[in-house]
N, CA, C and O atoms as a Maestro MAE file, in Angstrom:
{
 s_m_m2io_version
 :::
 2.0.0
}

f_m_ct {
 s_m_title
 :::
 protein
 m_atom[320] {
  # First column is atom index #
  i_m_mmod_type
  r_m_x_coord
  r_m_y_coord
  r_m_z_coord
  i_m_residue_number
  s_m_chain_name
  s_m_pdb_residue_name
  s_m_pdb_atom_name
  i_m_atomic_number
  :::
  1 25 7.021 -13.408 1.894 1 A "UNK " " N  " 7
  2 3 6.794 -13.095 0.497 1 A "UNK " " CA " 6
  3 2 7.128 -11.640 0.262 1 A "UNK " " C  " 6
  4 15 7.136 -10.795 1.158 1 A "UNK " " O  " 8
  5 25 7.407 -11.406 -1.026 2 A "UNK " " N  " 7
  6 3 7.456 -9.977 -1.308 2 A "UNK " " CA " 6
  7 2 6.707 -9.502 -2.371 2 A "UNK " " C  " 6
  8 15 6.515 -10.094 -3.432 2 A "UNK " " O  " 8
  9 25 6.171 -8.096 -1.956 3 A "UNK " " N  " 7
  10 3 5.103 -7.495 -2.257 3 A "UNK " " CA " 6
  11 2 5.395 -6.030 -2.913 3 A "UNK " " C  " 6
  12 15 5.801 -5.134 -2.173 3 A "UNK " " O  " 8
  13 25 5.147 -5.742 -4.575 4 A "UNK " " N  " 7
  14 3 6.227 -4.453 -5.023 4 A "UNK " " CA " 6
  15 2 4.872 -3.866 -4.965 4 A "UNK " " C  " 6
  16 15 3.858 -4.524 -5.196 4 A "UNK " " O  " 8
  17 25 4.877 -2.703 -4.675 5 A "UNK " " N  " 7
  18 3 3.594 -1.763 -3.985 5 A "UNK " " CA " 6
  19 2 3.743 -0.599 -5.458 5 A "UNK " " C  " 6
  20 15 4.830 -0.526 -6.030 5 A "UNK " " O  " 8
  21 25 3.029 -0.098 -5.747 6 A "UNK " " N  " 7
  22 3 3.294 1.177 -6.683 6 A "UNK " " CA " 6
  23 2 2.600 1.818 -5.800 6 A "UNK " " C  " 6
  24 15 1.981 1.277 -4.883 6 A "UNK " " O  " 8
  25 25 2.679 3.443 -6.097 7 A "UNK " " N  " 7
  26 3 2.661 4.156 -5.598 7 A "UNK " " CA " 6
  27 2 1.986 5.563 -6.629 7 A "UNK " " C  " 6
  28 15 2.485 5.608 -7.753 7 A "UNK " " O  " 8
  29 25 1.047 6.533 -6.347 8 A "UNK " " N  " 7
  30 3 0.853 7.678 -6.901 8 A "UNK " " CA " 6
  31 2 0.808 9.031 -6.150 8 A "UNK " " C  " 6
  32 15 1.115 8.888 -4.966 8 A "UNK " " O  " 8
  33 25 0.542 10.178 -6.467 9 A "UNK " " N  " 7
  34 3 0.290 11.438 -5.765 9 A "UNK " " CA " 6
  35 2 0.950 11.442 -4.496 9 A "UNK " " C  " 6
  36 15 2.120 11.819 -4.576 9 A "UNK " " O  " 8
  37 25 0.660 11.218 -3.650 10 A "UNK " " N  " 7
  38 3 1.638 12.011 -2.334 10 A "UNK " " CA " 6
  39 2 2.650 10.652 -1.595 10 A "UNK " " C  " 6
  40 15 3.767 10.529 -1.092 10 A "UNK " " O  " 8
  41 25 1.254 9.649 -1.961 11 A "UNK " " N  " 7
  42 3 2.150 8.600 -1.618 11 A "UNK " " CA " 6
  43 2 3.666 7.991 -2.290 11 A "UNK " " C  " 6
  44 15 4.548 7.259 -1.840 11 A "UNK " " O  " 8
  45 25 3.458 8.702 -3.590 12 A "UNK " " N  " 7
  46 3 4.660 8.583 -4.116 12 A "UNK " " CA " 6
  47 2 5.903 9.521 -3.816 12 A "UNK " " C  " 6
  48 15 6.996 9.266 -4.322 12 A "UNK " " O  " 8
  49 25 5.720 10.582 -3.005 13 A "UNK " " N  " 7
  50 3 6.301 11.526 -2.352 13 A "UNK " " CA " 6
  51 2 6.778 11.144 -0.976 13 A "UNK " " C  " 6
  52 15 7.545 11.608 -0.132 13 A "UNK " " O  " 8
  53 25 5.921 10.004 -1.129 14 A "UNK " " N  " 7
  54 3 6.544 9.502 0.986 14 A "UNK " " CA " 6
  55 2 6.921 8.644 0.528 14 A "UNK " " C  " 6
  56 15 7.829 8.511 1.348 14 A "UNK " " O  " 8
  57 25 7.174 7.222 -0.622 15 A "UNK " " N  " 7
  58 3 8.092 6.239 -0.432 15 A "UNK " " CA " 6
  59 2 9.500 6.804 -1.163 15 A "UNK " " C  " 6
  60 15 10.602 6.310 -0.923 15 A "UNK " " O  " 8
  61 25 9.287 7.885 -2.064 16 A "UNK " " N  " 7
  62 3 10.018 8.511 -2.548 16 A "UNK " " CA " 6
  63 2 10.607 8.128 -3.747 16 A "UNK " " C  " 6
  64 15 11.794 8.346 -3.987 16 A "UNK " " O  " 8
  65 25 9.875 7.589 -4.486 17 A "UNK " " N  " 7
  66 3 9.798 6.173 -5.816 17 A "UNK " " CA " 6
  67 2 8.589 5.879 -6.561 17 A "UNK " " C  " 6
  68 15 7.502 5.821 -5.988 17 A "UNK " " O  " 8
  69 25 8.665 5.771 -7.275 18 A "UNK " " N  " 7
  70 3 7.404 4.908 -8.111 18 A "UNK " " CA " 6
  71 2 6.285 3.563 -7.438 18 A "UNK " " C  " 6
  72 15 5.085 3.288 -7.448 18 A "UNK " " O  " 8
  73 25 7.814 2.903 -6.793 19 A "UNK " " N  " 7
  74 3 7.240 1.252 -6.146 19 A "UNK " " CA " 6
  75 2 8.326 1.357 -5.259 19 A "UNK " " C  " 6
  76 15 9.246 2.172 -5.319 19 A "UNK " " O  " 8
  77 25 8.162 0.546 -4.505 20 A "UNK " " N  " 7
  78 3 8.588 -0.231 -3.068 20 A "UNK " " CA " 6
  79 2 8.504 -1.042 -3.054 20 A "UNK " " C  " 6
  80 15 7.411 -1.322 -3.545 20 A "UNK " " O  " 8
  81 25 9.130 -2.054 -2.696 21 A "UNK " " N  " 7
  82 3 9.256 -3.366 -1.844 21 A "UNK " " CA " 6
  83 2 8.853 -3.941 -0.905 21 A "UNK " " C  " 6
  84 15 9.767 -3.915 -0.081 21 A "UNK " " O  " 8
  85 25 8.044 -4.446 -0.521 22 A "UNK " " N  " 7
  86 3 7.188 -4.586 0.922 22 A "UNK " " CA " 6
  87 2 8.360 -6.563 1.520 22 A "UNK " " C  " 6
  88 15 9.166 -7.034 0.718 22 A "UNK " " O  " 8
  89 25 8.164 -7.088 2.587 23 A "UNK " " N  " 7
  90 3 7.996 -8.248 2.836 23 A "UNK " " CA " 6
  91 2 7.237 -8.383 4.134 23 A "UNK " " C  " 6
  92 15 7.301 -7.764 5.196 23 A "UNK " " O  " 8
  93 25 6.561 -9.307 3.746 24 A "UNK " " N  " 7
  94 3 5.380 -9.494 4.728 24 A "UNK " " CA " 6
  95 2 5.842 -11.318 4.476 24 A "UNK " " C  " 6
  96 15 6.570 -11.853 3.640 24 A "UNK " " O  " 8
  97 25 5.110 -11.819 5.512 25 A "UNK " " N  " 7
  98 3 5.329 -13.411 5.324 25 A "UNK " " CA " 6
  99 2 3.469 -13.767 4.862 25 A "UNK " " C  " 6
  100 15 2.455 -13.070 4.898 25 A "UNK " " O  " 8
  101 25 3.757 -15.246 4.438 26 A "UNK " " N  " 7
  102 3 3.065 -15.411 3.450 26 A "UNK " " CA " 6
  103 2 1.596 -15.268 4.534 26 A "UNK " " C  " 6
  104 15 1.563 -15.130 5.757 26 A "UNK " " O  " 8
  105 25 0.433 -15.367 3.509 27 A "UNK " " N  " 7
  106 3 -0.949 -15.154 4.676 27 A "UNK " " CA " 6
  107 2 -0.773 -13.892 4.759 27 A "UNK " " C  " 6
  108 15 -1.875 -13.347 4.686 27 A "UNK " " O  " 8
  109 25 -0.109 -13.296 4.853 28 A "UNK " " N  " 7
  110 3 -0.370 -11.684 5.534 28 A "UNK " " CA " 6
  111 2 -1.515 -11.013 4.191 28 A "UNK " " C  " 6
  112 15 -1.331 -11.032 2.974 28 A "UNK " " O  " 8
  113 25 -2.654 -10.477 4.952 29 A "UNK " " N  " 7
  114 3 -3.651 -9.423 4.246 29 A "UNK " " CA " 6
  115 2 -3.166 -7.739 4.497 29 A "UNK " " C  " 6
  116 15 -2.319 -7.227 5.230 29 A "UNK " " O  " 8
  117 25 -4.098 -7.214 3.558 30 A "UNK " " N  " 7
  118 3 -3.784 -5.853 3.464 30 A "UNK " " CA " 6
  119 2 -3.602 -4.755 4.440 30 A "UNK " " C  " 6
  120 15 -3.130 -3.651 4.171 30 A "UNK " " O  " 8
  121 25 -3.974 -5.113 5.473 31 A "UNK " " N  " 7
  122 3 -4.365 -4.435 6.839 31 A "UNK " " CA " 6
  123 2 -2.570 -4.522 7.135 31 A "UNK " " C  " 6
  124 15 -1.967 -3.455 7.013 31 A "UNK " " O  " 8
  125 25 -1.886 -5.575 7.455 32 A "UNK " " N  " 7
  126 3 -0.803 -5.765 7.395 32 A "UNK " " CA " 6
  127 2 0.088 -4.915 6.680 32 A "UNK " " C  " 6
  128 15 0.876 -4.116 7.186 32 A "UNK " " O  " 8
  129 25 -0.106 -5.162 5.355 33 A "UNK " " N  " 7
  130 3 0.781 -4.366 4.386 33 A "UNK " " CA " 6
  131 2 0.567 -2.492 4.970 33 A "UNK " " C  " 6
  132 15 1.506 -1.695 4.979 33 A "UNK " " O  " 8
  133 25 -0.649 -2.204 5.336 34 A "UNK " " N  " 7
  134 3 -0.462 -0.947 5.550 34 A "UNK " " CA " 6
  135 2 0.142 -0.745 6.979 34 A "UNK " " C  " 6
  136 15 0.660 0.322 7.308 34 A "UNK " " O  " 8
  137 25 0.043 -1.896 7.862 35 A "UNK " " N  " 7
  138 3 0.786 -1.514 9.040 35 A "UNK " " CA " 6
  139 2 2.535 -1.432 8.518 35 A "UNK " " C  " 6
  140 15 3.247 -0.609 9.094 35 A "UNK " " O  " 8
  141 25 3.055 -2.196 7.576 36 A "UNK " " N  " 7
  142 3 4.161 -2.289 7.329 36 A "UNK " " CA " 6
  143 2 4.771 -0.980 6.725 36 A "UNK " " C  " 6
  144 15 5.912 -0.572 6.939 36 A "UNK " " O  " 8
  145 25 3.729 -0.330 5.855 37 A "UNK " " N  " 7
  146 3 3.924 0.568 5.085 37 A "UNK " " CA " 6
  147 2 4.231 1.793 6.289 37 A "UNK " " C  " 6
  148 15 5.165 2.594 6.250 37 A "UNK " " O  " 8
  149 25 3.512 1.726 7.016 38 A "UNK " " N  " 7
  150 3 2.974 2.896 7.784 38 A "UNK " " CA " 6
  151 2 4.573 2.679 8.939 38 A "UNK " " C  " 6
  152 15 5.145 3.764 9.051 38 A "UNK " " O  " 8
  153 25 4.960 2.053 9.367 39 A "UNK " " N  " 7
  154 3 6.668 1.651 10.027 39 A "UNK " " CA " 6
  155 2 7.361 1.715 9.525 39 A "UNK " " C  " 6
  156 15 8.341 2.058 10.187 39 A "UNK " " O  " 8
  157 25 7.704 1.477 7.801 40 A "UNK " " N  " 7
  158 3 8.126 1.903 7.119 40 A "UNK " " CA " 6
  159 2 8.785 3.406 6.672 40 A "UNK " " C  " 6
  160 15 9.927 3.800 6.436 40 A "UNK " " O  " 8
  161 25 7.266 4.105 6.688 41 A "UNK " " N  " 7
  162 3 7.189 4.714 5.919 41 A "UNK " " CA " 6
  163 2 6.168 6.012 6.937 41 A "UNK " " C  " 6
  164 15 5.050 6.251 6.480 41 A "UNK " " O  " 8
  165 25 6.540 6.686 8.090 42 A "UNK " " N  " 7
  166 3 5.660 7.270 8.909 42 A "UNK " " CA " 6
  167 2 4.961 8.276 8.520 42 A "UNK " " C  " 6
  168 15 4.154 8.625 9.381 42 A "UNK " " O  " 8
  169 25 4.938 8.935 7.499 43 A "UNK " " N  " 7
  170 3 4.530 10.077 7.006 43 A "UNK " " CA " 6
  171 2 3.177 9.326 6.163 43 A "UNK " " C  " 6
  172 15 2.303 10.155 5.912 43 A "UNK " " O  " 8
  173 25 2.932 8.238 5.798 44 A "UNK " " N  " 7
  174 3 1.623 7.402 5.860 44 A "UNK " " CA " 6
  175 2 0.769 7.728 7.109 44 A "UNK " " C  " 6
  176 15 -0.193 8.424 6.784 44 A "UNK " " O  " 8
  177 25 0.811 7.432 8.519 45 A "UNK " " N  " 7
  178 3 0.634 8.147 9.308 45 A "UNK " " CA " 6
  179 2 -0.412 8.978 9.263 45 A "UNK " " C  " 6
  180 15 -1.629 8.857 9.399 45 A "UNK " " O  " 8
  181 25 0.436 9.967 9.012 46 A "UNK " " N  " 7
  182 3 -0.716 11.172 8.824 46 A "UNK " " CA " 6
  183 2 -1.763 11.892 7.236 46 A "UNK " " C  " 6
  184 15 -2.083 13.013 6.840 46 A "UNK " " O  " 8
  185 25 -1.962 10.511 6.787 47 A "UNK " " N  " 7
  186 3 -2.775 10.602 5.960 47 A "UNK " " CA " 6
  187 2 -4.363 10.613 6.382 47 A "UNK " " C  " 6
  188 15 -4.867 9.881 7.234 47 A "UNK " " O  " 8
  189 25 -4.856 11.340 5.808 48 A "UNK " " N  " 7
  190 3 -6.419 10.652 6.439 48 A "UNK " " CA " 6
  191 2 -7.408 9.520 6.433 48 A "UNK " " C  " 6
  192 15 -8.261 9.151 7.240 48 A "UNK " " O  " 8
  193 25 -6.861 8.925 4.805 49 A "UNK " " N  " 7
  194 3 -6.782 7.737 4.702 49 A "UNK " " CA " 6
  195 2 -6.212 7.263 3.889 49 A "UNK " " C  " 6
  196 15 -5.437 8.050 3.345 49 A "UNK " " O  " 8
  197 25 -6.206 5.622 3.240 50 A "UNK " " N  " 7
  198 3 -5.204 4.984 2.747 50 A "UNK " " CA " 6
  199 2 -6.003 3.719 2.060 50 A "UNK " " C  " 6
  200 15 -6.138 2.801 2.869 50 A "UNK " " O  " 8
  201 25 -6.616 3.422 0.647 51 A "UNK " " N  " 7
  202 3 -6.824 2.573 0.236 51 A "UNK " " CA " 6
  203 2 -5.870 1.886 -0.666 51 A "UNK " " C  " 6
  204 15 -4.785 2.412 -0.914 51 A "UNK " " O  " 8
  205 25 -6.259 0.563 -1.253 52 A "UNK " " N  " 7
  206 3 -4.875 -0.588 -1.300 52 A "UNK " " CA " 6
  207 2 -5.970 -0.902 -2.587 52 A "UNK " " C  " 6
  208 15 -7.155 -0.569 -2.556 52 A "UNK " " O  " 8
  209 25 -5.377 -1.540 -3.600 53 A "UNK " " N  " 7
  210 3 -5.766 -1.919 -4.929 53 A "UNK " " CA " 6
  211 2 -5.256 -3.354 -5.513 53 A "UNK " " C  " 6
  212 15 -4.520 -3.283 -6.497 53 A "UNK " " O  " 8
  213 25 -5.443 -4.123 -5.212 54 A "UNK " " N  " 7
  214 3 -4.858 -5.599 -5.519 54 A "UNK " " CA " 6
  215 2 -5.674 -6.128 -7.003 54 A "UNK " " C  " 6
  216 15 -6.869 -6.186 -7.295 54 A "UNK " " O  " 8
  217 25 -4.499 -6.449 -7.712 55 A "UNK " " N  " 7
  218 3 -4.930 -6.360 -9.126 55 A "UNK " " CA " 6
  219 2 -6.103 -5.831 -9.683 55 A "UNK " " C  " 6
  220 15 -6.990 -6.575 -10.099 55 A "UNK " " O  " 8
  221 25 -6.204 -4.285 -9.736 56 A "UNK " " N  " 7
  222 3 -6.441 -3.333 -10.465 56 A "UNK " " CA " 6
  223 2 -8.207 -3.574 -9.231 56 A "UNK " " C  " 6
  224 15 -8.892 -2.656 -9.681 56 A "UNK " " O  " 8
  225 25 -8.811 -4.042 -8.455 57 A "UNK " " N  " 7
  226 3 -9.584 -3.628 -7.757 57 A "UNK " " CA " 6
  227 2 -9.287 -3.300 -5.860 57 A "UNK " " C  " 6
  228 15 -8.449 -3.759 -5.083 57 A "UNK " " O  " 8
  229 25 -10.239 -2.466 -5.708 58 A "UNK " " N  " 7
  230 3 -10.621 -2.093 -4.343 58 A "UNK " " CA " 6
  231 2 -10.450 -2.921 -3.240 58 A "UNK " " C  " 6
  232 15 -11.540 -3.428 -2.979 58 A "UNK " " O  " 8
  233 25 -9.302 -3.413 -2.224 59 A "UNK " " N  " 7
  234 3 -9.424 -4.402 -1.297 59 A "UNK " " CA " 6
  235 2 -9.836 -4.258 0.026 59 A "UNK " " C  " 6
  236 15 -9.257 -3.341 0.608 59 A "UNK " " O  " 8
  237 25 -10.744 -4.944 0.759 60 A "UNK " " N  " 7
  238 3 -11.089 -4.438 2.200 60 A "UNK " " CA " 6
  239 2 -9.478 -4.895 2.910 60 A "UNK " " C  " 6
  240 15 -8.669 -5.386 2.122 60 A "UNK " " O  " 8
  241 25 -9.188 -4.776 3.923 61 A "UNK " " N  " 7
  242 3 -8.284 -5.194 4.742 61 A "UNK " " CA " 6
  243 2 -8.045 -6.107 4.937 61 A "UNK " " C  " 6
  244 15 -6.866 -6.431 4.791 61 A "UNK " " O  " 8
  245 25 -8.781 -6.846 5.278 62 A "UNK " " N  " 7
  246 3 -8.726 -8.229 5.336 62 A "UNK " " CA " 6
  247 2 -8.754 -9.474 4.156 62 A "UNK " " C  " 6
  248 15 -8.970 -10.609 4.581 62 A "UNK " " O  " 8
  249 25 -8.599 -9.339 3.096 63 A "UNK " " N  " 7
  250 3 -7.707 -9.618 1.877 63 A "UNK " " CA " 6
  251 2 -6.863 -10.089 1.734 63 A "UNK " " C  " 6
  252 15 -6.043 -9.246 1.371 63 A "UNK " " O  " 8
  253 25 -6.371 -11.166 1.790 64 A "UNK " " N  " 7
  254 3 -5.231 -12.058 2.163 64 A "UNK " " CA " 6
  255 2 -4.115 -11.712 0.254 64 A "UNK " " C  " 6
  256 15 -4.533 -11.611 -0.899 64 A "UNK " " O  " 8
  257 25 -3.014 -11.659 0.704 65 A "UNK " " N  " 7
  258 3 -2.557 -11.004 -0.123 65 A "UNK " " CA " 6
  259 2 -1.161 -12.396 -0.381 65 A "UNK " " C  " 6
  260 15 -0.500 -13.029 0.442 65 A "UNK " " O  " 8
  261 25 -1.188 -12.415 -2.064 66 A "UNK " " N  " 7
  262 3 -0.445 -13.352 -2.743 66 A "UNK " " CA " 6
  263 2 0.796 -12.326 -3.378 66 A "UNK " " C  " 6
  264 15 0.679 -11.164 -3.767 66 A "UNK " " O  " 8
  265 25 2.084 -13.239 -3.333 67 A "UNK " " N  " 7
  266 3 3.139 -12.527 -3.798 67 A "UNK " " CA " 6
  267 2 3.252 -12.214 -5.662 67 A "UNK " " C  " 6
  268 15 4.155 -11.763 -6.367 67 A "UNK " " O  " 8
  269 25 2.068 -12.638 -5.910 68 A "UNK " " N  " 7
  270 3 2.138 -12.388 -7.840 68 A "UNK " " CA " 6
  271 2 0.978 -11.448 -7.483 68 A "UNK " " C  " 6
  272 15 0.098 -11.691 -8.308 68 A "UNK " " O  " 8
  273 25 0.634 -10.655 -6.787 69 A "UNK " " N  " 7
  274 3 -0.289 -9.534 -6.767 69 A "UNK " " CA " 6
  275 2 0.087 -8.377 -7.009 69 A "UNK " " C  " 6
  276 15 1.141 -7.949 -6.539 69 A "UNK " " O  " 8
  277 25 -0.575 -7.769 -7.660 70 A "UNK " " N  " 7
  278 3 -0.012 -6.068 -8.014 70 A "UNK " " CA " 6
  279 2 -0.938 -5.410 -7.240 70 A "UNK " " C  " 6
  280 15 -2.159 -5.550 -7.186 70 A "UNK " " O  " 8
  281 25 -0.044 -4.521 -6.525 71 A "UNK " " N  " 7
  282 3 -0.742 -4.010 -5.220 71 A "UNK " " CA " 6
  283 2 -0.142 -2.031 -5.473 71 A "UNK " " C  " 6
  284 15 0.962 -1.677 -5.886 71 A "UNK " " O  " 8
  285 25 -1.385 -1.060 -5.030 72 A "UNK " " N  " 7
  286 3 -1.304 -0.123 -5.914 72 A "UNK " " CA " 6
  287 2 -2.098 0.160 -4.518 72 A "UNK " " C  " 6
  288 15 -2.959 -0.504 -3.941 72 A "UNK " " O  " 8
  289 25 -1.328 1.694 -4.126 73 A "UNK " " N  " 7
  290 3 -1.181 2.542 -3.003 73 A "UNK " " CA " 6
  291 2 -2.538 3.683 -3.389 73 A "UNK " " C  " 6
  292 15 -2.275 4.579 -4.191 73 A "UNK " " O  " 8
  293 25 -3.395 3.641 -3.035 74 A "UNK " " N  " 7
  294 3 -4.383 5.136 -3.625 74 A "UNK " " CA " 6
  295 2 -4.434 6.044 -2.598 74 A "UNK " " C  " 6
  296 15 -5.285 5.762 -1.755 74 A "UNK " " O  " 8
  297 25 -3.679 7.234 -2.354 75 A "UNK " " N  " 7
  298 3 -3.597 8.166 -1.369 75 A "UNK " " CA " 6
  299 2 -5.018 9.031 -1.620 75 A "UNK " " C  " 6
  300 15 -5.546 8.946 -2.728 75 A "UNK " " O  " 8
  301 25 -5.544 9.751 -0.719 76 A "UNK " " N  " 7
  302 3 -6.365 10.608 -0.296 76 A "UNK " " CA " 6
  303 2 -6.547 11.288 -1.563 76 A "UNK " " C  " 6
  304 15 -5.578 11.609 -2.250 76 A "UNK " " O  " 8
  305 25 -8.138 11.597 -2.015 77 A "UNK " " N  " 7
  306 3 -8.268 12.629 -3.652 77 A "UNK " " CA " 6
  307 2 -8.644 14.012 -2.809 77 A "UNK " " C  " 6
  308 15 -9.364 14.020 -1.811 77 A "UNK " " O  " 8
  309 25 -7.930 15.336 -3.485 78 A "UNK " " N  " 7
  310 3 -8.165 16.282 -3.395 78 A "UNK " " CA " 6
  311 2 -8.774 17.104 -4.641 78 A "UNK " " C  " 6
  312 15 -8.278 16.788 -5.723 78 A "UNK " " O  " 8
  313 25 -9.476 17.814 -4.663 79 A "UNK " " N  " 7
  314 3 -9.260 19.003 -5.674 79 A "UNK " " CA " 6
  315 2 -10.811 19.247 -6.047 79 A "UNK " " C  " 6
  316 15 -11.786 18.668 -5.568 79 A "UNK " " O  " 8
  317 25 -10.783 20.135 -6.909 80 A "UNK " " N  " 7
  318 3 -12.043 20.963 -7.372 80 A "UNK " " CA " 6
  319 2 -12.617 21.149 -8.743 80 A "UNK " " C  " 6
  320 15 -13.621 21.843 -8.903 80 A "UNK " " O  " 8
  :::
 }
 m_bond[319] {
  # First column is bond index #
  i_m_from
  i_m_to
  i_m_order
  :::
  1 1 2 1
  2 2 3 1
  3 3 4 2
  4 3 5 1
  5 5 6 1
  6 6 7 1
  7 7 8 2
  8 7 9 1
  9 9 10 1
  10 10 11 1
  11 11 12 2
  12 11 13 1
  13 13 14 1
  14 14 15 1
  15 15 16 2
  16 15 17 1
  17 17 18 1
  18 18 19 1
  19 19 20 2
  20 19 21 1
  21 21 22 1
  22 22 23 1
  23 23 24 2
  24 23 25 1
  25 25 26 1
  26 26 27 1
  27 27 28 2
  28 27 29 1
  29 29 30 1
  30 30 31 1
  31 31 32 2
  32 31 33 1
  33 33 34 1
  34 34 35 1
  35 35 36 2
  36 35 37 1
  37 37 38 1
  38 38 39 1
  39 39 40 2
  40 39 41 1
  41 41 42 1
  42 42 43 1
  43 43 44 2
  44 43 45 1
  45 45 46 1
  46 46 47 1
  47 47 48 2
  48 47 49 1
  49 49 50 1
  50 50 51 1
  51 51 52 2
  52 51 53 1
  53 53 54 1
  54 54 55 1
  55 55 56 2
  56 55 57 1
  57 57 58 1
  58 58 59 1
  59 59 60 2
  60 59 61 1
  61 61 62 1
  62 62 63 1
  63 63 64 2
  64 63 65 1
  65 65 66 1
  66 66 67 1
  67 67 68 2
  68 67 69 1
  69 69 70 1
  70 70 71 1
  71 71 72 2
  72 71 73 1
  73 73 74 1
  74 74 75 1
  75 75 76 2
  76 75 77 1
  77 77 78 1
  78 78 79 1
  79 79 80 2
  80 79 81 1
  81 81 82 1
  82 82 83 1
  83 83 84 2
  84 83 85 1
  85 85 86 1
  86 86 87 1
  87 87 88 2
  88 87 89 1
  89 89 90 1
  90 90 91 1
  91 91 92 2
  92 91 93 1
  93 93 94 1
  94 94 95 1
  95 95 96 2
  96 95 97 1
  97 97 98 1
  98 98 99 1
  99 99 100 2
  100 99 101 1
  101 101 102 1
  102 102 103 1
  103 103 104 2
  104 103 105 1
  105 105 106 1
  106 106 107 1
  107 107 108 2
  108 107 109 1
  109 109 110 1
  110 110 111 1
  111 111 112 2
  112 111 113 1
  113 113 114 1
  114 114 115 1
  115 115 116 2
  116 115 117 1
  117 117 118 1
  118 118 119 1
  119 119 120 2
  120 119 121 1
  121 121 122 1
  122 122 123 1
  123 123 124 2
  124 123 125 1
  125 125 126 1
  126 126 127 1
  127 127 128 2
  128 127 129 1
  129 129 130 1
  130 130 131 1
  131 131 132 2
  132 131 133 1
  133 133 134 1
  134 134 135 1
  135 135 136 2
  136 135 137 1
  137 137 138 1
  138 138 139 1
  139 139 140 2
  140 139 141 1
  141 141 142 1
  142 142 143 1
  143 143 144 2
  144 143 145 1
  145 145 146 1
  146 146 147 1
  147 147 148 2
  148 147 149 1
  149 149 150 1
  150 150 151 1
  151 151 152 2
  152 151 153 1
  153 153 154 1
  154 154 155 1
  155 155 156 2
  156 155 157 1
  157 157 158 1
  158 158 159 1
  159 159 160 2
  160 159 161 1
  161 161 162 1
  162 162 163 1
  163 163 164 2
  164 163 165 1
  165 165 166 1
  166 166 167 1
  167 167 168 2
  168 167 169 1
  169 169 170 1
  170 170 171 1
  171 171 172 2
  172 171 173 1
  173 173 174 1
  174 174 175 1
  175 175 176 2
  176 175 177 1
  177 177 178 1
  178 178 179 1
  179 179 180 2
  180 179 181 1
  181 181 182 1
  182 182 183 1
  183 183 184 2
  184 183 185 1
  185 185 186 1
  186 186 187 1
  187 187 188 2
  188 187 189 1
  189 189 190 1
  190 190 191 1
  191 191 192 2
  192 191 193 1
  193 193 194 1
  194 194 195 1
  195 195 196 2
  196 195 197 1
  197 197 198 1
  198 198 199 1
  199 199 200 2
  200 199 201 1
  201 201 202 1
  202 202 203 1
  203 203 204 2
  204 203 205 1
  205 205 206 1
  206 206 207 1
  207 207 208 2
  208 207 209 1
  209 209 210 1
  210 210 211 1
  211 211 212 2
  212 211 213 1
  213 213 214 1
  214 214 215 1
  215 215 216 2
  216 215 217 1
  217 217 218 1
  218 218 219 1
  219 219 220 2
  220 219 221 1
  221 221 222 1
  222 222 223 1
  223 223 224 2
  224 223 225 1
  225 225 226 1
  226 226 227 1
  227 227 228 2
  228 227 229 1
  229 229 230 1
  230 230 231 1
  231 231 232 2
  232 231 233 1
  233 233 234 1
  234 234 235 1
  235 235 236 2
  236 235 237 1
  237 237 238 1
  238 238 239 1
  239 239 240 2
  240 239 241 1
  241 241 242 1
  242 242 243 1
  243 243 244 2
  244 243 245 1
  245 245 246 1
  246 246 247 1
  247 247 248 2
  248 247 249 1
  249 249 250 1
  250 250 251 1
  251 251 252 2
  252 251 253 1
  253 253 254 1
  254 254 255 1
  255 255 256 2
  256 255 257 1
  257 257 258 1
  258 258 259 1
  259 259 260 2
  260 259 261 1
  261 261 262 1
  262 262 263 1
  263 263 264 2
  264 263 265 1
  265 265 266 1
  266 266 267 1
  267 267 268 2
  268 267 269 1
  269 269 270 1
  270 270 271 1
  271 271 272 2
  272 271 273 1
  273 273 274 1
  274 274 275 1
  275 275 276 2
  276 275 277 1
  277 277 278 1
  278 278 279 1
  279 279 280 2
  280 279 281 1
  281 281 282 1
  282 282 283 1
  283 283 284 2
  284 283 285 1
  285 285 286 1
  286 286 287 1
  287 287 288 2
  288 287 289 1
  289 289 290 1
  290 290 291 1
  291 291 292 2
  292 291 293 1
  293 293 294 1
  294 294 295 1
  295 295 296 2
  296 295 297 1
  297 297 298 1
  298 298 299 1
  299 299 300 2
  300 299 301 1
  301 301 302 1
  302 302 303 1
  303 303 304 2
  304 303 305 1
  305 305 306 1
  306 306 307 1
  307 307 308 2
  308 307 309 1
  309 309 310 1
  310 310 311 1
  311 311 312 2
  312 311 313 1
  313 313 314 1
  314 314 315 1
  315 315 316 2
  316 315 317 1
  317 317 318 1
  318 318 319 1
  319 319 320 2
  :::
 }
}
């Protein structure tokens, strides 16, 4: 299946785009998608962390993920 990822703040600086394209085969959960992202995309990596947003809420990892899902990258919050 394929999986268009959006992207904000830094993470949008490492896919280097707005959205991405993921393919994962079907069944695959979120834990997945970030291993894909992260081979992809190595500068994921060295984030400190990395939460995943599947239609507009919070997903644990294990989240089995459908190809009509809008899936939304939330990189690390900084600031003051």
């Amino acid at each position: 299946m394929k999986i268009n990822v959006l992207a904000f703040g830094i993470a949008k600086d490492i896919i280097n785009g707005q959205s991405v394209e993921i393919e994962l085969e079907d069944g695959m959960d979120v834990q997945s998608l970030k291993a894909s992202l992260c081979n992809k995309f190595p500068e994921f990596n060295k984030l400190r962390s990395l939460a995943i947003a599947v239609n507009e809420e919070y997903q644990r990892d294990d989240f089995k993920l459908k190809e009509a899902d809008e899936v939304v990258i939330i990189p690390p919050v900084s600031g003051g």
